[in-house]
C-alpha positions as CSV (number, residue, x, y, z in Angstrom):
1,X,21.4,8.4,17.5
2,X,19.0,6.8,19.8
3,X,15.8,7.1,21.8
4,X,17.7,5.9,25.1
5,X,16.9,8.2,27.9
6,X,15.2,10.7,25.4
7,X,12.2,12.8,26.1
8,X,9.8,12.5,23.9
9,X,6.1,14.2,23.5
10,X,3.6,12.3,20.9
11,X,0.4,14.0,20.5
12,X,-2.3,11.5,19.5
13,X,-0.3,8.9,21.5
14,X,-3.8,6.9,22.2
15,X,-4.4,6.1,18.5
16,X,-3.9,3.4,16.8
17,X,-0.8,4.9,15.3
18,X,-0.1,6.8,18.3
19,X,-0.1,4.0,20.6
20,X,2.2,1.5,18.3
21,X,4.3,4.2,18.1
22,X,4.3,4.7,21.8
23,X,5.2,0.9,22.0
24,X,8.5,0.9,20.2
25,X,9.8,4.5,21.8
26,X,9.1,2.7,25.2
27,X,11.3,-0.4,24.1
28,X,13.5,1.9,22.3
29,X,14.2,3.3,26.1
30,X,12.3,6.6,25.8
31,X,10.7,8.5,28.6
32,X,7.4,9.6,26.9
33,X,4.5,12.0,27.5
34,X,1.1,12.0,25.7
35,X,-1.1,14.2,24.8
36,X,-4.4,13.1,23.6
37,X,-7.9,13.9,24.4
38,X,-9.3,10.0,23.9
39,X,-11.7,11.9,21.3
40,X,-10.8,9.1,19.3
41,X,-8.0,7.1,21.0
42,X,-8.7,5.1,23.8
43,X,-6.7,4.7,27.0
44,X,-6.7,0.8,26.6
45,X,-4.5,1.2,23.8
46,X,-1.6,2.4,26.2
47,X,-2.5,0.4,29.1
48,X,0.0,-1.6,30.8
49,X,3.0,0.9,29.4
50,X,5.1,1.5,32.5
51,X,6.0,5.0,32.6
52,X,4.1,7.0,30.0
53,X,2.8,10.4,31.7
54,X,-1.1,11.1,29.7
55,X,-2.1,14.8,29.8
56,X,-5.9,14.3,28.8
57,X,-6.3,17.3,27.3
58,X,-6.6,19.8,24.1
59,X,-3.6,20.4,22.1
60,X,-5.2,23.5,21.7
61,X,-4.9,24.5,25.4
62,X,-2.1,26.9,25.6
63,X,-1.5,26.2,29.5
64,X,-1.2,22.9,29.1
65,X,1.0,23.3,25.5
66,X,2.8,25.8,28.0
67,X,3.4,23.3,31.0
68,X,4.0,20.5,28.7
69,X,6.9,22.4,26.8
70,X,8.8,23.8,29.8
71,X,9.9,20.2,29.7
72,X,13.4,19.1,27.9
73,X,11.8,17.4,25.0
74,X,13.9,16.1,22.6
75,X,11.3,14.7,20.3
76,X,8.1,15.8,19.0
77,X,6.1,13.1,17.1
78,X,2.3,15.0,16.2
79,X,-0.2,12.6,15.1
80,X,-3.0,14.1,16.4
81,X,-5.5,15.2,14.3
82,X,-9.5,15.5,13.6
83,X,-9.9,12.9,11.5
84,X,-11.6,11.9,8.5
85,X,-12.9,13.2,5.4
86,X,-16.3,12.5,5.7
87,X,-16.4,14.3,9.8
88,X,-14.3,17.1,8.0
89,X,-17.3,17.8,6.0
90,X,-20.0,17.6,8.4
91,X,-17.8,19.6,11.4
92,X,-15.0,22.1,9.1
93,X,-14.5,24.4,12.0
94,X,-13.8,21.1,14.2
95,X,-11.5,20.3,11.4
96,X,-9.4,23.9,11.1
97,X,-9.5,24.2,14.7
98,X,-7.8,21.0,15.6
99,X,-5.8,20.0,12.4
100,X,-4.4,23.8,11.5
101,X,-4.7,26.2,14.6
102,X,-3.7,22.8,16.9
103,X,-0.4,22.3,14.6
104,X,0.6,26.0,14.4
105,X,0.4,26.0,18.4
106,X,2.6,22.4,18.3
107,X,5.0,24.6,16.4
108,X,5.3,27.4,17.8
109,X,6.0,26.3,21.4
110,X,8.1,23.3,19.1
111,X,10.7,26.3,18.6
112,X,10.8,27.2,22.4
113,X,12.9,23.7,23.4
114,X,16.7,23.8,23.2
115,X,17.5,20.1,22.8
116,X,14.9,19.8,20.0
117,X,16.1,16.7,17.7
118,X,13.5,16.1,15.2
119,X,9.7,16.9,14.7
120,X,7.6,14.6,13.1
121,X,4.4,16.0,11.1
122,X,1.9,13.4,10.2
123,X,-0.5,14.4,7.4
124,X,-2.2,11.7,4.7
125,X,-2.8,10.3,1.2
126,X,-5.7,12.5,0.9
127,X,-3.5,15.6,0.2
128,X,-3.3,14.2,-3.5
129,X,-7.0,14.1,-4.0
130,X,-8.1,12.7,-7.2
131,X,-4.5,12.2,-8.4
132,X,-4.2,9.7,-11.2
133,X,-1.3,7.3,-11.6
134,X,1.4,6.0,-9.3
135,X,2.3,8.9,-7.0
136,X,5.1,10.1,-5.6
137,X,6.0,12.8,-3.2
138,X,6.8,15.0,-6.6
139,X,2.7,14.9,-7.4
140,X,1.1,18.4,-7.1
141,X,-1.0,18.1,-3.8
142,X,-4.8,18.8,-5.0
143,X,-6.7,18.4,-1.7
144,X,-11.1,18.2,-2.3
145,X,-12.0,17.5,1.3
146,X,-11.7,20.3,4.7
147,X,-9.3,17.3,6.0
148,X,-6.7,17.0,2.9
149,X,-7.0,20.9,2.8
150,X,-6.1,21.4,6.9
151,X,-3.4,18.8,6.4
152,X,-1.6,19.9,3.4
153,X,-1.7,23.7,5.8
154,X,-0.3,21.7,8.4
155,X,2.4,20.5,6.1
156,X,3.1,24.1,4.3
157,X,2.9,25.5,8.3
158,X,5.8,23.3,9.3
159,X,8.1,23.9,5.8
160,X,7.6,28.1,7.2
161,X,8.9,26.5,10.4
162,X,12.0,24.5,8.9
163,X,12.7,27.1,6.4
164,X,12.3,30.3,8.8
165,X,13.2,28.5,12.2
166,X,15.2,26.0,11.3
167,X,12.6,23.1,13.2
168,X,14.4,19.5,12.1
169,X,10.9,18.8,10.3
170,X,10.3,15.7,8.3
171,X,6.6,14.9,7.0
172,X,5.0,11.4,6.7
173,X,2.1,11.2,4.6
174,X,0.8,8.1,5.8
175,X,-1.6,6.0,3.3
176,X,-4.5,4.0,4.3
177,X,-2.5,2.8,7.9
178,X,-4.9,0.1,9.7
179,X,-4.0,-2.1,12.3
180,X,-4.6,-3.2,16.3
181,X,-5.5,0.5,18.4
182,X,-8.4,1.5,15.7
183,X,-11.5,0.9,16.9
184,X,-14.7,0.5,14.4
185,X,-16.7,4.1,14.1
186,X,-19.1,6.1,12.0
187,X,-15.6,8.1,11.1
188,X,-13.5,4.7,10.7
189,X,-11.7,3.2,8.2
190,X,-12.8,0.4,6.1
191,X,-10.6,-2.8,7.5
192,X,-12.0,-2.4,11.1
193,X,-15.6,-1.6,9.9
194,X,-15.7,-4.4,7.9
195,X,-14.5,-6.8,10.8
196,X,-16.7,-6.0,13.1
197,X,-19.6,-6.3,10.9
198,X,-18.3,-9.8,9.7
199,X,-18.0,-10.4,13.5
200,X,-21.4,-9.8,13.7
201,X,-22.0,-11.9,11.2
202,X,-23.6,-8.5,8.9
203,X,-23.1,-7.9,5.3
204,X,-20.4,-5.8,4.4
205,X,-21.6,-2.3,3.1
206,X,-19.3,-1.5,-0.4
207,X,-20.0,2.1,-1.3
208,X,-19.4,2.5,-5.0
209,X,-18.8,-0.6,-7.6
210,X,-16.3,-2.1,-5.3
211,X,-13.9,-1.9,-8.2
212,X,-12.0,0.9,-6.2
213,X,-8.6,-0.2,-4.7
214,X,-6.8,1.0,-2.3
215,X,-3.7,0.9,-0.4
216,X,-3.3,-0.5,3.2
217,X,-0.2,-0.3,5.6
218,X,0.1,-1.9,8.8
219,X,0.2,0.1,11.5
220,X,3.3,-1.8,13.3
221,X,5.1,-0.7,9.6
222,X,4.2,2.7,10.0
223,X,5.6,2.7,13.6
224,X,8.8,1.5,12.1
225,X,9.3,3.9,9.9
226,X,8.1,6.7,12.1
227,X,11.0,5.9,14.2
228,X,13.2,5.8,11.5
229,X,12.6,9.4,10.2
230,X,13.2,10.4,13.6
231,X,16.9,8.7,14.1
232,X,17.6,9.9,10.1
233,X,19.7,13.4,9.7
234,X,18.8,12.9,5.9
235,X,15.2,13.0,6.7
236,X,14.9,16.7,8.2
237,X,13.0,19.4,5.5
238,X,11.9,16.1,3.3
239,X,8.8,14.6,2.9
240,X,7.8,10.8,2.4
241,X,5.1,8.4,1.3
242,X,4.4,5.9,3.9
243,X,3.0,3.0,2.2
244,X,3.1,-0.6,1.4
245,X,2.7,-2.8,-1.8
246,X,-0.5,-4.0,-0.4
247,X,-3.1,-2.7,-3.5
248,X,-6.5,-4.1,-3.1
249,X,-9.7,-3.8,-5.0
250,X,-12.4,-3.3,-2.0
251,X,-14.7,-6.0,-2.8
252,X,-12.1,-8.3,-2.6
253,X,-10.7,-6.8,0.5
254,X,-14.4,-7.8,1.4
255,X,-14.3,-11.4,0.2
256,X,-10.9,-11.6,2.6
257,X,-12.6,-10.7,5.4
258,X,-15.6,-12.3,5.1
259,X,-13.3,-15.4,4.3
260,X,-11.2,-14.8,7.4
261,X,-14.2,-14.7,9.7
262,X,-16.7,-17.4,8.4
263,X,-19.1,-14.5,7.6
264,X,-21.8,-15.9,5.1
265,X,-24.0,-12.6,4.9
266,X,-21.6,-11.5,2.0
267,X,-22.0,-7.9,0.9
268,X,-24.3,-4.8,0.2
269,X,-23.9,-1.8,-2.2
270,X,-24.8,1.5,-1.0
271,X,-24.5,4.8,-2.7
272,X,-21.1,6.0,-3.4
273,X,-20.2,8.9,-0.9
274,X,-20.1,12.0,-2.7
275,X,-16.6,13.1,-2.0
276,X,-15.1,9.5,-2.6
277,X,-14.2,9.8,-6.2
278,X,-11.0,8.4,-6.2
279,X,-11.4,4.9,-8.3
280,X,-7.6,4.0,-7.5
281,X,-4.9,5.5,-4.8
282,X,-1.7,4.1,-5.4
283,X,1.4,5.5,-4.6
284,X,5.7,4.5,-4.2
285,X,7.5,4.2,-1.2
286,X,10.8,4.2,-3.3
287,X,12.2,7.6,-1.2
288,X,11.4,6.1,2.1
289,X,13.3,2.9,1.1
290,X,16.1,4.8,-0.1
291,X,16.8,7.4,2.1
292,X,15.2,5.7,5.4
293,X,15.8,2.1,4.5
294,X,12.2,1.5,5.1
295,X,10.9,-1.9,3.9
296,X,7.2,-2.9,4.9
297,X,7.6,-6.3,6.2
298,X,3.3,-7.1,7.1
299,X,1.4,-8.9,4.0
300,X,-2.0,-7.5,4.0
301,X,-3.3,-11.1,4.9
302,X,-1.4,-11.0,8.1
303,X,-2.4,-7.7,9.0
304,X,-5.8,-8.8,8.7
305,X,-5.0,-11.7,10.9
306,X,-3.6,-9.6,13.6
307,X,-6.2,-7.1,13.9
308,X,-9.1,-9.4,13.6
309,X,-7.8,-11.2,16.6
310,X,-7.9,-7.8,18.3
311,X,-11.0,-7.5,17.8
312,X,-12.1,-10.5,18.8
313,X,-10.4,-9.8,22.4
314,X,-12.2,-6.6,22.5
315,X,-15.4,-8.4,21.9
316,X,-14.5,-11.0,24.5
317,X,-13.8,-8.0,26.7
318,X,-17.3,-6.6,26.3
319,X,-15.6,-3.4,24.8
320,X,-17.0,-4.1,21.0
């Protein structure tokens, strides 16, 4: 199986996932059509990718689902998605709107295409909520935020759709993924916030103790393995941890960055966000190895490296 002359839709194709993704399809040889409202992406991050068809609009908007699926697609890869706990909090209806009603209609006209091959769901780490331990895709979901609640329904949605359709589903749940293509934002995640403050030459805000680890996987990984579940006839109806070995406590992500930029202003504790509980997320990547062969190649230092030199072409730019 290949992508070579495929069709293939990705919604959320100007994200930082997205548009990596969108990257190796194109070299793969895929004809490819986005859909994205730049609510979050940005058009930049697909710039210069010769034939790549954006619809700018809702995935909501059943005309344009309906125009955009009379099309022979053979792959459907949807990323798109509200994002964020905290903006899940602060807009829920936003949240349901785009993450659950949004994925139903993906599905549902998903069902309508003939030479259908595979369809990737994207949901995320927060599905396992306060989960102790090392976990794995066995651990019992226990989602505490609007946006781990909308995407574990988008991942019991697309099992109906498998199970009752027979949709070639497979579900990523990506963890932490950071990387060129994410921009620095009120609803961002921590790697890019913290480099553009260091940029700036700010101290870095650590909510909590700063004892808290995390996880972080480079995006150009996660594009990797996105493509494999796609090509993989063992993937379809299974679910998989995207992640990387890449555990960090946060204030020494902080020191690294800070390091890697010259930034002397050093750090700041503010209050601990109240639905950020979570004092360690780790989790295996020992089924995506062995049934997708899936090895993360990018060391969390050069994924730093990479994206801070992103940034610092946006910045020469004028677009930070």
């Amino acid at each position: 199986m290949s992508f070579k002359n495929s069709l293939v839709l990705v919604t959320g194709g100007a994200g930082s996932i997205g548009s990596n993704l969108v990257k190796r399809l194109h070299q793969e040889g895929a004809r490819i059509i986005i859909l994205d409202n730049l609510s979050s992406g940005s058009e930049d991050n697909i710039a210069g990718i010769p034939d790549v068809q954006l619809v700018r609009e809702s995935r909501t908007s059943d005309d344009t689902l309906s125009e955009i699926f009379s099309q022979p697609i053979n792959y459907v890869f949807h990323l798109a998605a509200s994002f964020a706990n905290q903006k899940s909090i602060e807009h829920p209806v936003e949240d349901l709107e785009t993450n659950i009603t949004g994925t139903l209609k993906i599905l549902q006209h998903s069902t309508k295409l003939r030479g259908l091959t595979r369809f990737i769901f994207s949901s995320s780490s927060c599905i396992y909520g306060h989960s102790g331990g090392t976990t794995t895709e066995e651990t019992v979901p226990a989602p505490d935020t609007p946006y781990a609640i909308s995407k574990l329904a988008g991942e019991n949605y697309a099992r109906f759709f498998y199970k009752y359709y027979g949709l070639p589903v497979v579900i990523l749940r990506y963890f932490n993924c950071y990387g060129p293509g994410e921009y620095p934002g009120k609803y961002r995640n921590v790697i890019p916030n913290f480099l553009k403050l260091a940029i700036e030459g700010q101290p870095l805000s650590l909510t909590g103790t700063g004892e808290e680890s995390r996880i972080f996987t480079f995006v150009g990984d996660v594009a990797d393995v996105t493509v494999r579940a796609a090509l993989a006839e063992v993937a379809i109806g299974e679910c998989f941890n995207i992640t990387s070995d890449n555990e960090i406590k946060i204030k020494d992500l902080a020191e690294k960055i800070n390091a890697l930029t010259g930034n002397k202003a050093g750090v700041k504790f503010t209050e601990r966000r109240k639905w950020d509980e979570v004092s360690r997320r780790f989790a295996s990547h020992t089924k995506a190895k062995k049934l997708l062969g899936y090895s993360p190649v990018v060391s969390l230092d050069e994924g730093l490296k990479y994206t801070y030199g992103w940034l610092l072409e946006l910045r020469k730019q004028g677009k930070l």
